[in-house]
N, C-alpha and C positions, 0 to 999 in steps of 0.2 A: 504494500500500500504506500504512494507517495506521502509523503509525511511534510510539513510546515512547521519550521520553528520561527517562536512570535520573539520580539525583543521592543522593549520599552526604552526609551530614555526621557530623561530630565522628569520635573516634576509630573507634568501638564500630563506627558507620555506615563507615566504610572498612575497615575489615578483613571485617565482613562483607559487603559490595557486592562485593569484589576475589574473596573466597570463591566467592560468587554468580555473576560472571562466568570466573570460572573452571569452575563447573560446564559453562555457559553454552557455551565455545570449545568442551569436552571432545562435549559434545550434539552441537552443528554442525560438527565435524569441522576445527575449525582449529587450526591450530601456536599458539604463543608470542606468534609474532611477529602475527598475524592471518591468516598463509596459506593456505589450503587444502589439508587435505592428501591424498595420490593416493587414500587409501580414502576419501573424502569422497563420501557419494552423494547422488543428488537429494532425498531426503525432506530432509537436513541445510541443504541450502540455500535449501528452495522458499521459506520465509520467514525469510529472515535476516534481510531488510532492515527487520527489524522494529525490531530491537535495535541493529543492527550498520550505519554507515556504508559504503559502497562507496569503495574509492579505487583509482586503478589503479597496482600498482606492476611492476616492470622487466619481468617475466615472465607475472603472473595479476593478479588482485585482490586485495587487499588489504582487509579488514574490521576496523575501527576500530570500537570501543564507545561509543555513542552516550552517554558519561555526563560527568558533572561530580562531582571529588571538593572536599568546603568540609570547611574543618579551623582552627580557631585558633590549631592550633599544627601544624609539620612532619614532626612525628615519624614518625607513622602512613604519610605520603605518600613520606616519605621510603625506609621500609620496604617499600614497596609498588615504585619504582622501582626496587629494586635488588632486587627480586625477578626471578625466572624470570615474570612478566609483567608487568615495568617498560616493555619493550617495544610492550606491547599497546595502551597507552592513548597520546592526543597526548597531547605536554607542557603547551599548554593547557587541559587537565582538571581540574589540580591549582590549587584557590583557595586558600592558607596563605598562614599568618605564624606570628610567635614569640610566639604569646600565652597567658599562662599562664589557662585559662577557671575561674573557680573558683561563677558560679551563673548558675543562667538569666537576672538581671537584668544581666550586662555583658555574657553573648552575645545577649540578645535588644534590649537597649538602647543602648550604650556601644561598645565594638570591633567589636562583632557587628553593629547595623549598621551601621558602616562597611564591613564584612565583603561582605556581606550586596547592597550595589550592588553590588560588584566581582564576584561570586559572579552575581548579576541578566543583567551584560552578559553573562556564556559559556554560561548557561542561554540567555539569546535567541537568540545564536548559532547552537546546539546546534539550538534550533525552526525557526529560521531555514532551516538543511538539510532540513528533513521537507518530502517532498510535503503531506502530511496526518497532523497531527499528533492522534492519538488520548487522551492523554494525559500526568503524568510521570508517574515513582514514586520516592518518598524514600523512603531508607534510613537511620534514626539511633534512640538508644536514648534514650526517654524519661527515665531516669534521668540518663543524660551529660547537664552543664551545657550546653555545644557546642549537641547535638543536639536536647535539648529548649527551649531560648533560641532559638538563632539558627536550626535544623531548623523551628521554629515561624513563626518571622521569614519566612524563606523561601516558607513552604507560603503564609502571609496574602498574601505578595506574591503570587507564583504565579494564585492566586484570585482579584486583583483584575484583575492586567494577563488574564489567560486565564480569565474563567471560565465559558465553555463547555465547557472541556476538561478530563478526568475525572482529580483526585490521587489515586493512592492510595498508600498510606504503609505500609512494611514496617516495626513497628515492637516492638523488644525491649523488653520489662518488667522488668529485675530486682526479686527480690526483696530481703526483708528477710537472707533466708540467702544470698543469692547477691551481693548485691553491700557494701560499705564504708564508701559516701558515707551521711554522719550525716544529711544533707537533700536526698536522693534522694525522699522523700514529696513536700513540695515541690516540685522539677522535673517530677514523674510526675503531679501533680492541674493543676500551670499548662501545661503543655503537651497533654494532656487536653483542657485548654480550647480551647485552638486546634482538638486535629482536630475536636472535637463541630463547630466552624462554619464547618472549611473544608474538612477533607478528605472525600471522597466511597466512598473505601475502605479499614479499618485493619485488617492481618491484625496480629494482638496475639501475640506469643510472649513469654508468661509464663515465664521463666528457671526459674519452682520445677518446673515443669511439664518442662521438658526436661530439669532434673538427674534427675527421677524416669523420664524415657526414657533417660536415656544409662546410668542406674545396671541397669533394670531390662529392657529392651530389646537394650540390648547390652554391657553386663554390666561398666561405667566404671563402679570402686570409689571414683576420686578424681578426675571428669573436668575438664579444665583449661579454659578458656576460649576456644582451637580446636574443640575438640570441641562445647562449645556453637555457635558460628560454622558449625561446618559443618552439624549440624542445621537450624540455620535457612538456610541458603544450599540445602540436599537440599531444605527444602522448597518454599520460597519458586521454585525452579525449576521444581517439579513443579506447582506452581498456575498458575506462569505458561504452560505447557507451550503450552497449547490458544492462546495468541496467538501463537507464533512457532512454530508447525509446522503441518501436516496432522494433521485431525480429523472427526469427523463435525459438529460444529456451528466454524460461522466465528464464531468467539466475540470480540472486540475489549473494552476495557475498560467501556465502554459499556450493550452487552450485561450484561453480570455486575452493573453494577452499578441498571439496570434492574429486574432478574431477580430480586434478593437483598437491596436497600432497601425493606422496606416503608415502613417510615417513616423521615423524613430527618434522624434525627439518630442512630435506632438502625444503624448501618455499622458495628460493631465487629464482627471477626470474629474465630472460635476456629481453627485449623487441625488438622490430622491428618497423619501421613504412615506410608507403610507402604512400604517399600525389602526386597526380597528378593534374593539372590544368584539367576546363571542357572539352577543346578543345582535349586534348590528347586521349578523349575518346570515342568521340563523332562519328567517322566512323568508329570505329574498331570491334566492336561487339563482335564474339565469340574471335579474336586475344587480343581485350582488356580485357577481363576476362584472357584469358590465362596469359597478363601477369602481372595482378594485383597477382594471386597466386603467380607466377614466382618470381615476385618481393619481396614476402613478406619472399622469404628464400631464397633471397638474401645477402652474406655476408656483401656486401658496408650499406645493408640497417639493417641490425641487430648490436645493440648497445653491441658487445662483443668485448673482445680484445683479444681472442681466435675463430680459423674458426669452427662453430659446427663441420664442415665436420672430424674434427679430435678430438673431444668428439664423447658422447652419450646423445642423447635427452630422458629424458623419458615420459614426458607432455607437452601440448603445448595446449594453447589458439588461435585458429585462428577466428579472427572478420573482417567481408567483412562489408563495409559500401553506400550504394547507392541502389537503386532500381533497382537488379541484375535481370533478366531476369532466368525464369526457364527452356531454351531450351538449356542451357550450365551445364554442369554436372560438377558442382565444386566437389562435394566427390568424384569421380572416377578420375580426376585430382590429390586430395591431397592426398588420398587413393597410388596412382602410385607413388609420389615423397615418400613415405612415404617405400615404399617396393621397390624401385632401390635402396636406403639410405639406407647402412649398420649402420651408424652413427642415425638412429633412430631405437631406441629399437622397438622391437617387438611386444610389447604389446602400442605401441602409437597410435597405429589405437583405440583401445578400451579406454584408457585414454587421448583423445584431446576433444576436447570442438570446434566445429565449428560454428559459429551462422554468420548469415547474418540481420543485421540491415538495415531497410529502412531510415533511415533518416542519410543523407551524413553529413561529413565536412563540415562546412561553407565554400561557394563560389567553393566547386568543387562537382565534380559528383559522383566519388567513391574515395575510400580510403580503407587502411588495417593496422592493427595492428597486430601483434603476442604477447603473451606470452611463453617461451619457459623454460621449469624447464629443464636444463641440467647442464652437468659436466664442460663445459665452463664456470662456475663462478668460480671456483677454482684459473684461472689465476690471475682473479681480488683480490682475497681474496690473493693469495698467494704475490704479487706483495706485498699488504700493510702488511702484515706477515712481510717479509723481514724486510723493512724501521723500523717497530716496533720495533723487534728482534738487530737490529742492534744499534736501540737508547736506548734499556730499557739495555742492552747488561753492555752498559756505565753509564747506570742511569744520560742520559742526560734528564735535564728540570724534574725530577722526585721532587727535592723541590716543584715545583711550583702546585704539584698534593699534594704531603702528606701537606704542610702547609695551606690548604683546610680540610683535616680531613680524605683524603683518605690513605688506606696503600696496601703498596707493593704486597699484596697477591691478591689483585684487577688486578694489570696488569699480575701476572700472572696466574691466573683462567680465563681472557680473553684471554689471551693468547692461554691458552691451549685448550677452548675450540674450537676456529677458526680453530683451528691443529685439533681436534676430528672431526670439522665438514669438513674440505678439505678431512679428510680421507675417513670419510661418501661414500661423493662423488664419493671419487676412487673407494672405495670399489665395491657400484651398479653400476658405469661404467666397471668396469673389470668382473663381473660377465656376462659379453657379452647379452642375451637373457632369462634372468630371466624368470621363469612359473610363469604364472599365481597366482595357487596354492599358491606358497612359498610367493608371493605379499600379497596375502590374509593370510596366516596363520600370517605373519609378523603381521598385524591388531591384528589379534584376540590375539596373544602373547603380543603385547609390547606396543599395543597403554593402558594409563591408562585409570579410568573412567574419571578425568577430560579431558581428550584430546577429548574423544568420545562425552561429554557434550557438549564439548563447538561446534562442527562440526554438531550431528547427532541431537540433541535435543532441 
């Protein structure tokens, strides 16, 4: 069985990964401790081993989460142990110290790595156990010093020693409204730079984007910083659904990411998510399938801050979660939305990925996630462009980067490439209905052999 090993860094990155597998246990039917428990049925365990180590203990099995948490500092890990699933994780998981992180240039150069070996040996470890190791995936917030320095550090490493095997990066954006840090632009355009050339997958959760779901969707007047966390943990589980349960397509990281790069730099992705209670679904039959689709390209419900309706979509991952009935004809539904949409390219009926998993959301009956590779990221990207541009402009807080070890040509080769990569984007959005053909020759032209290595082989 391909196996995924998860890794956390910095604060932001452990509390929502802990969030995450927490969803994770509640899915697969396990205790606290990793147990099994007596209502635990086969669909919950046929792929556990995905996520989840085997160990045997006094009476069953025992299932250990295949993760590693990196942190500069203890605080977060330490919260996390003395939590109601302190229990769940080995004590090896945990790579901290007492370091106070204050920018991406002492966790990405200076402590970090130092960090950063130490963090390297329990990640090998970690791969070390997989029959077949399909993947990792990090979790950390571009804006955190931590996560974007040494989360970056990490992935570059990752890439060299492994890179056949597929990264992909769960990662949160604060905004200008949502977060504090005065040189959060900077952490958010240098780290940036990294996924554009290492990572292979970036589901992007824009923070402005989910204040405006938690305010308007489920009706947080003032919502705290959990709340966001667990938005992104409800999602980030339902994308991954289709690798660690029963589905109609054996989907692996692989796969998806095949499916959903057209081009290898454009991997940034938007997501969606749409969570209904049992009751909501329960006498509605073919009207509730109708509007689980409906909902799932819905703009309230897609974490963008741009309306697809005024981009172009060129991939998209749609994942239905519940024991959908086969008398309702979900493709000729999504097929229709997909060709009345001028704003999805032409060739997206041939590159979506639609898989139906039987095994639901904890405590509801269906649910849906999207992935959506479109031209709608540019907003977000352009948004922190700006704030960057306008601070590096002045070479404010720029000592606090070079007296680190970094220099000047750093922020601007990030720079520039952010600006190459928005252009990217215009570019195959303005080309209106691209052939086929020209998609393909594109491959055969430009992708190198490492790129094809790491995807095809």
């Amino acid at each position: 069985m391909n196996q995924i090993v998860s890794v956390a860094v910095g604060q932001p990155g452990l509390q929502i990964n802990s969030k995450y597998w927490n969803q994770l246990i509640l899915e697969h039917g396990l205790d606290y401790d990793g147990l099994p428990k007596l209502s635990q049925n086969l669909l919950q365990k046929e792929k556990i081993n995905v996520y989840f180590d085997e160990k045997k203990a006094k009476f069953s099995k025992r299932y250990v989460p295949r993760s590693v948490f990196v942190d500069l500092s203890d605080g977060t890990s330490q919260t996390i142990k003395s939590s109601k699933m302190g229990k769940l994780f080995s004590p090896d998981s945990y790579i901290t110290t007492n370091f106070n992180s204050i920018t991406f240039a002492n966790c990405m150069y200076n402590e970090g790595y130092e960090m950063a070996e130490i963090a390297l040996d329990q990640i090998r470890k970690e791969i070390e156990k997989c029959d077949l190791l399909q993947g990792l995936e990090f979790t950390f917030s571009i804006d955190d010093p931590c996560g974007a320095g040494l989360g970056s550090l990490l992935v570059s490493k990752i890439r060299e020693e492994y890179p056949d095997r597929v990264i992909s990066v769960c990662a949160s954006i604060p905004s200008f409204e949502t977060s504090n840090n005065v040189i959060s632009a900077y952490h958010i355009v240098l780290a940036i730079q990294s996924l554009i050339e290492n990572a292979d997958l970036v589901t992007s959760f824009d923070l402005k984007t989910i204040l405006n779901f938690l305010q308007i969707q489920k009706g947080y007047q003032n919502p705290n910083i959990d709340n966001f966390e667990d938005v992104i943990a409800q999602t980030f589980s339902n994308i991954t659904a289709p690798l660690r349960s029963k589905g109609t397509k054996n989907l692996n990281l692989r796969t998806i990411a095949v499916q959903l790069v057209l081009f290898p730099r454009l991997h940034f992705f938007i997501p969606s998510l749409v969570r209904s209670p049992i009751e909501y679904f329960n006498n509605l039959g073919q009207k509730g399938y109708h509007d689980l689709i409906e909902q799932t390209f819905l703009p309230q419900n897609i974490f963008s801050t741009t309306n697809l309706e005024s981009e172009k979509t060129f991939t998209a991952l749609l994942n239905f979660r519940g024991e959908i009935g086969t008398d309702y004809d979900f493709f000729e539904h999504i097929n229709s939305i997909f060709k009345k949409n001028s704003y999805y390219q032409s060739f997206l009926m041939n590159h979506s990925l639609t898989s139906f998993t039987e095994l639901p959301p904890y405590n509801e009956k269906y649910g849906s996630s999207a992935l959506f590779n479109t031209s709608a990221i540019v907003s977000t990207f352009n948004d922190r462009l700006k704030q960057f541009s306008k601070m590096f402009e002045k070479k404010a807080f720029i000592h606090w980067f070079t007296s680190e070890g970094m220099d000047e040509m750093e922020f601007v080769e990030a720079e520039n490439n952010l600006k190459d990569l928005v252009l990217e984007y215009q570019q195959y959005s303005e080309q209106g209905n691209p052939l086929i053909d020209d998609y393909e020759r594109f491959w055969e032209d430009h992708f190198d052999y490492e790129f094809k290595q790491r995807y095809f082989y």
